[in-house]
SERO-4910 file (N, C-alpha, C, O; in steps of 0.05 Angstrom, whole numbers):
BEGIN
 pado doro    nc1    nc2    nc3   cac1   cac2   cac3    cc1    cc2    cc3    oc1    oc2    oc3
  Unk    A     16    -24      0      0      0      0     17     25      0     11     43    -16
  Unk    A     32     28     11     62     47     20     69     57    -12     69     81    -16
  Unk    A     76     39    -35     82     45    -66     65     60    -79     72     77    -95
  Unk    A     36     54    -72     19     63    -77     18     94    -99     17    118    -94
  Unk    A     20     76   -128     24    113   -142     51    121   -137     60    138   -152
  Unk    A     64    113   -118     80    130   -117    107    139   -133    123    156   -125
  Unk    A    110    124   -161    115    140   -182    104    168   -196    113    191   -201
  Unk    A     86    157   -200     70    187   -201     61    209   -180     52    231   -186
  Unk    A     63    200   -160     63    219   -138     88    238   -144     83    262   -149
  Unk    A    121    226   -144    134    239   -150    141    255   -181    153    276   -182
  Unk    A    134    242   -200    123    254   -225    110    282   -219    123    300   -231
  Unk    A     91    292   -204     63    302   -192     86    320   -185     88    341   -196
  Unk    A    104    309   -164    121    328   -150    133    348   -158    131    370   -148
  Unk    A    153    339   -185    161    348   -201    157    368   -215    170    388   -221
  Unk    A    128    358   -222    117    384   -245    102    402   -224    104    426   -229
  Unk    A     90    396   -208     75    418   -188     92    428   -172     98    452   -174
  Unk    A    100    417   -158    115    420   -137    100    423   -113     80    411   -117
  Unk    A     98    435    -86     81    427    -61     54    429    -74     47    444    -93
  Unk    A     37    411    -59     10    412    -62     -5    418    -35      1    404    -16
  Unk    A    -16    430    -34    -38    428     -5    -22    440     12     -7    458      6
  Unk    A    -26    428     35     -3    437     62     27    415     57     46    418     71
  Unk    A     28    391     33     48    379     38     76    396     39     82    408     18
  Unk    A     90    397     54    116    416     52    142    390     40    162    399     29
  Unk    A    142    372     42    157    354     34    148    332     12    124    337      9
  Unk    A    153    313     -2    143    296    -27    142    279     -4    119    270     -7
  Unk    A    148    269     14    144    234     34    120    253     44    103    245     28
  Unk    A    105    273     61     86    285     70     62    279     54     43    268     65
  Unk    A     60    286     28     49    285      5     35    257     -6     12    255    -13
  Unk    A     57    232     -6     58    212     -3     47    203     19     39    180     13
  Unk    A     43    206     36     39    195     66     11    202     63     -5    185     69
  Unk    A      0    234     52    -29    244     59    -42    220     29    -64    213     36
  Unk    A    -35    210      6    -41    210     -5    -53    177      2    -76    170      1
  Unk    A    -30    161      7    -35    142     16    -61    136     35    -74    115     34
  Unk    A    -65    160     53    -79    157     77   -105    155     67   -123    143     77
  Unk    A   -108    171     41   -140    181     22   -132    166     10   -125    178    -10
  Unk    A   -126    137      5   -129    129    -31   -154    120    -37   -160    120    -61
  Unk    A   -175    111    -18   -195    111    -25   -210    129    -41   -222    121    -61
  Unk    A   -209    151    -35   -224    175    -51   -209    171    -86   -220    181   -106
  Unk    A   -188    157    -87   -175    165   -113   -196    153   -137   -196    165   -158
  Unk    A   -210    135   -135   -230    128   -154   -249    145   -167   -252    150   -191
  Unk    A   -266    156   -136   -287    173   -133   -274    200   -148   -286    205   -169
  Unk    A   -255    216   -142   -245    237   -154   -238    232   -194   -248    246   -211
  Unk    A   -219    208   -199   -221    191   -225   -249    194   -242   -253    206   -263
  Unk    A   -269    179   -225   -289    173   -237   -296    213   -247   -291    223   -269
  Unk    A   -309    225   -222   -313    254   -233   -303    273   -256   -312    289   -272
  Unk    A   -277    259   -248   -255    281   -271   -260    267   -295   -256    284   -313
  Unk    A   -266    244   -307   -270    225   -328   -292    238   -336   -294    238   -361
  Unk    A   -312    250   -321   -340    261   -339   -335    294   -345   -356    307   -347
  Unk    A   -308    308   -348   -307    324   -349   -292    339   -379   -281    324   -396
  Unk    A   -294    362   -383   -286    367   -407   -257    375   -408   -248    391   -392
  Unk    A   -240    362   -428   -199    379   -417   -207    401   -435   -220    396   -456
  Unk    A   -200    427   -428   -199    452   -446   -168    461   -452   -147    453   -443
  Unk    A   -172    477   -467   -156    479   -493   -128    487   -472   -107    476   -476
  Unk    A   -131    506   -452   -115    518   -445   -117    512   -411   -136    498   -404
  Unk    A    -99    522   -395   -102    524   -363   -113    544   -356   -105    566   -364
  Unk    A   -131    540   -340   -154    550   -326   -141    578   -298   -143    569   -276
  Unk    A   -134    598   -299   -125    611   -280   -139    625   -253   -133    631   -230
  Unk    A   -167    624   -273   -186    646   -257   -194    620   -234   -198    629   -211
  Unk    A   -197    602   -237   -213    577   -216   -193    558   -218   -187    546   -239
  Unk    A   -178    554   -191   -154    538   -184   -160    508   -177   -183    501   -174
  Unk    A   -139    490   -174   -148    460   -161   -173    458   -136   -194    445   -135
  Unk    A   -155    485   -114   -183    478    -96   -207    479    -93   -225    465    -82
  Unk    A   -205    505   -111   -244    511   -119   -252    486   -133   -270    473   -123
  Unk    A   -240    477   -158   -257    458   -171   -255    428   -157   -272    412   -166
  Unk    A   -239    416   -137   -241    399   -118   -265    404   -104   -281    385   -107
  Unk    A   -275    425    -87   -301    433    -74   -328    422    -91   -347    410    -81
  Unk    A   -323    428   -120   -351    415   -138   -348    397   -133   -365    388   -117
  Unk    A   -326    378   -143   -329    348   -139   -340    335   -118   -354    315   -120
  Unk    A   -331    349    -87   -342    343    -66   -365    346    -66   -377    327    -55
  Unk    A   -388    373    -80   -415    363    -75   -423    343    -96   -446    336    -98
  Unk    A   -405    333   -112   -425    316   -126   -416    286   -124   -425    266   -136
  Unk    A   -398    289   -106   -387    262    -95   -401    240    -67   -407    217    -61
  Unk    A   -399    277    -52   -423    275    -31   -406    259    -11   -414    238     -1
  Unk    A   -380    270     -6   -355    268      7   -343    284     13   -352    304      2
  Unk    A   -319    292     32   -302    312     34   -275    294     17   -277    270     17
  Unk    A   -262    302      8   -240    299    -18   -213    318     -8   -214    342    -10
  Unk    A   -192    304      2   -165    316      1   -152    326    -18   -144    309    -34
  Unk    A   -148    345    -24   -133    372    -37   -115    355    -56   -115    356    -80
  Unk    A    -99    338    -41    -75    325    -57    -82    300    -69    -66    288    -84
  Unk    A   -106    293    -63   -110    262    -77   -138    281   -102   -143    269   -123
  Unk    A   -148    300   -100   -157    307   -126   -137    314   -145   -144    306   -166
  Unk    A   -106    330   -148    -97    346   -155    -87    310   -170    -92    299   -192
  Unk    A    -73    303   -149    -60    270   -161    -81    256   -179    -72    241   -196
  Unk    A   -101    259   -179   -135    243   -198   -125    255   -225   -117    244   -245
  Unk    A   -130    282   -218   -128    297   -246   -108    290   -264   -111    287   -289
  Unk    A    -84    286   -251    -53    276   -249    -58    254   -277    -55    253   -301
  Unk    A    -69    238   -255    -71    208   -276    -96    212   -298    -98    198   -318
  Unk    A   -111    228   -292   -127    230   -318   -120    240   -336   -135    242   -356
  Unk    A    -91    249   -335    -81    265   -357    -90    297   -369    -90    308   -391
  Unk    A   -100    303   -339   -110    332   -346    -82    356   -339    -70    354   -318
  Unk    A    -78    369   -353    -52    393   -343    -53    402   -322    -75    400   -311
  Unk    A    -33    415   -308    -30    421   -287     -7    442   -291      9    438   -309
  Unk    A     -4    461   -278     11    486   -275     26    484   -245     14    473   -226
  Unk    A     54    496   -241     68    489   -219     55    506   -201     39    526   -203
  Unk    A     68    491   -181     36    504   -158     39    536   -147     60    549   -151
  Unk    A     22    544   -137     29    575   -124     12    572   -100     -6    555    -97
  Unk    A     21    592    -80      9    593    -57    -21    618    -46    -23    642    -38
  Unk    A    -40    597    -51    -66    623    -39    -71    611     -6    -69    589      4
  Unk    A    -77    633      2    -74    632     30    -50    614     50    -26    620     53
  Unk    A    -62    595     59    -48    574     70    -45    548     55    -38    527     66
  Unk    A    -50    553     31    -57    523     13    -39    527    -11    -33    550    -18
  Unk    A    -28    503    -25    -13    501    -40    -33    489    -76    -36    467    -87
  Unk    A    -39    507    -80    -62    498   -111    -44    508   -139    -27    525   -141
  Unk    A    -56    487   -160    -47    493   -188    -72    502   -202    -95    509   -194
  Unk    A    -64    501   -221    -81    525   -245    -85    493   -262    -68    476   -262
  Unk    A   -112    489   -277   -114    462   -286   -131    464   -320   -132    487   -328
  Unk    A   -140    449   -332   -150    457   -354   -174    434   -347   -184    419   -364
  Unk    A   -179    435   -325   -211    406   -320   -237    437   -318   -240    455   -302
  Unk    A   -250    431   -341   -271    437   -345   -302    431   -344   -310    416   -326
  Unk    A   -320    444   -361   -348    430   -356   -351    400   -349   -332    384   -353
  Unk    A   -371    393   -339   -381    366   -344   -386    361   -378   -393    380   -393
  Unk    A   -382    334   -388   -388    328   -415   -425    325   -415   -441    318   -398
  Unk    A   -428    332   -434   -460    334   -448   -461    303   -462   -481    296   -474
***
């Protein structure tokens, strides 16, 4: 369970760099591990969604994590949505800091029609 992703966790690392509150890549790993359950539920959401052309600036990872939560009908960790997106092959922008949180800029759009 411990490997878990964790290629692509550090992949993730790489191109984002901190996510959430993780301040270290084993922190990151550790939170991600702890949620892998949610990693489906987040998967599945981001799979009904549209990739747009470009990265999204105005609405960051955490806002659009919050939708997924109401339509998940769960609370959803910051770093196991950001890692979903990861593997869905949606873009991601290296991270910047709003408030106390570590969020990227993403190109996950509408729901598909």
């Amino acid at each position: 369970m411990d490997n878990l992703y964790a290629q692509e966790i550090e992949e993730l690392w790489k191109q984002c760099g901190q996510i959430d509150l993780s301040e270290t890549l084993d922190d990151l790993k550790r939170d991600i591990v702890k949620f892998s359950n949610m990693i489906v539920p987040c998967r599945e959401w981001l799979a009904d969604r549209n990739k747009l052309k470009n990265l999204k600036h105005s609405v960051d990872s955490y806002t659009i994590k919050h939708l997924a939560e109401s339509d998940i009908g769960d609370w959803v960790p910051h770093s196991v949505f950001v890692l979903s997106a990861y593997l869905e092959g949606f873009e991601l922008s290296k991270s910047k800091l709003r408030g106390d949180v570590y969020v990227v800029s993403t190109n996950i759009g509408a729901k598909k029609r």
